[in-house]
C-alpha positions as CSV (number, residue, x, y, z in Angstrom):
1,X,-38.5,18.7,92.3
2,X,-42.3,18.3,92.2
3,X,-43.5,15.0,94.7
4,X,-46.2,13.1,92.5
5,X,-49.8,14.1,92.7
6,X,-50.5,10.8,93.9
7,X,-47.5,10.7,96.4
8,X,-49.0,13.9,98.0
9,X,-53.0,12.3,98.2
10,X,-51.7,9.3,99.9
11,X,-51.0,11.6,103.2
12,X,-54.9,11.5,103.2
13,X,-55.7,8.0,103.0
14,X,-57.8,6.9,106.4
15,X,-59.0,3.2,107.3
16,X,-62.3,5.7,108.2
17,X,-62.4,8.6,106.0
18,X,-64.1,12.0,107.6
19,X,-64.3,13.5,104.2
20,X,-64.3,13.5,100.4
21,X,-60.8,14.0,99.9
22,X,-60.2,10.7,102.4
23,X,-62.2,9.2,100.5
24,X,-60.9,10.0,97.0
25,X,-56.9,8.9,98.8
26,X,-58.5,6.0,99.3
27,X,-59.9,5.4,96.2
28,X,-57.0,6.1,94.1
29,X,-55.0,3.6,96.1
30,X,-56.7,1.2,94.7
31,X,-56.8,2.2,91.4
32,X,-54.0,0.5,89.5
33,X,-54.6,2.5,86.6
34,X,-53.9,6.3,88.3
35,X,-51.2,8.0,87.2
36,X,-49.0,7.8,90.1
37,X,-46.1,9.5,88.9
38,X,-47.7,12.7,87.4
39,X,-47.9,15.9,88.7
40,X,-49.5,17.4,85.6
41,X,-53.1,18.9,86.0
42,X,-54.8,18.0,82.4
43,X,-53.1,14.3,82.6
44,X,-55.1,13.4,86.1
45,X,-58.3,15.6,85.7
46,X,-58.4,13.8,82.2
47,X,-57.5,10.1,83.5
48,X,-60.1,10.7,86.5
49,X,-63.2,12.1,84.1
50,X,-62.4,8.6,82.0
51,X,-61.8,6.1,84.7
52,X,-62.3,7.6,88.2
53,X,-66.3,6.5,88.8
54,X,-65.1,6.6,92.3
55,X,-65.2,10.5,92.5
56,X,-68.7,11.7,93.1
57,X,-67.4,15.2,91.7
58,X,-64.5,16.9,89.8
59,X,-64.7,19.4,93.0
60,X,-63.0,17.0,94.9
61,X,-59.9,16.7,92.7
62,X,-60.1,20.1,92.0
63,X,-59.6,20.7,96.1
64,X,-57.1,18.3,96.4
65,X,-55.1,19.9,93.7
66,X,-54.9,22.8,95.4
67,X,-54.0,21.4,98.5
68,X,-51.1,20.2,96.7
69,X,-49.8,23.0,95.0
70,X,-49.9,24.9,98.3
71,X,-47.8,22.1,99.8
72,X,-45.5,22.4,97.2
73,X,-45.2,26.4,97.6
């Protein structure tokens, strides 16, 4: 079984980020709204263009994604 999306970022959360997707971990930590438990493409890239101001590009979620679907192999 599939860890969360969310579950997977949160290995990149940093009290000083050195990057974007650092910074994104970071970001969706504190926001109460992200779907936490998903680990279905179209449900996050659509929640993010919506309510994630905090990404200064798709790119970045789009890197992070596949980050996780190599972890998850």
């Amino acid at each position: 079984m599939y860890k969360s999306f969310y579950h997977f970022l949160m290995k990149y959360r940093h009290p000083k980020p050195k990057d974007a997707i650092s910074n994104f971990a970071n970001s969706a930590y504190e926001d109460h709204g992200f779907p936490k438990h998903s680990d279905n493409y179209h449900e996050i890239s659509s929640y993010l263009e919506f309510h994630g101001q905090y990404l200064e590009s798709m790119a970045i979620f789009d890197e992070a994604w596949d980050l996780y679907l190599q972890s998850e192999g």
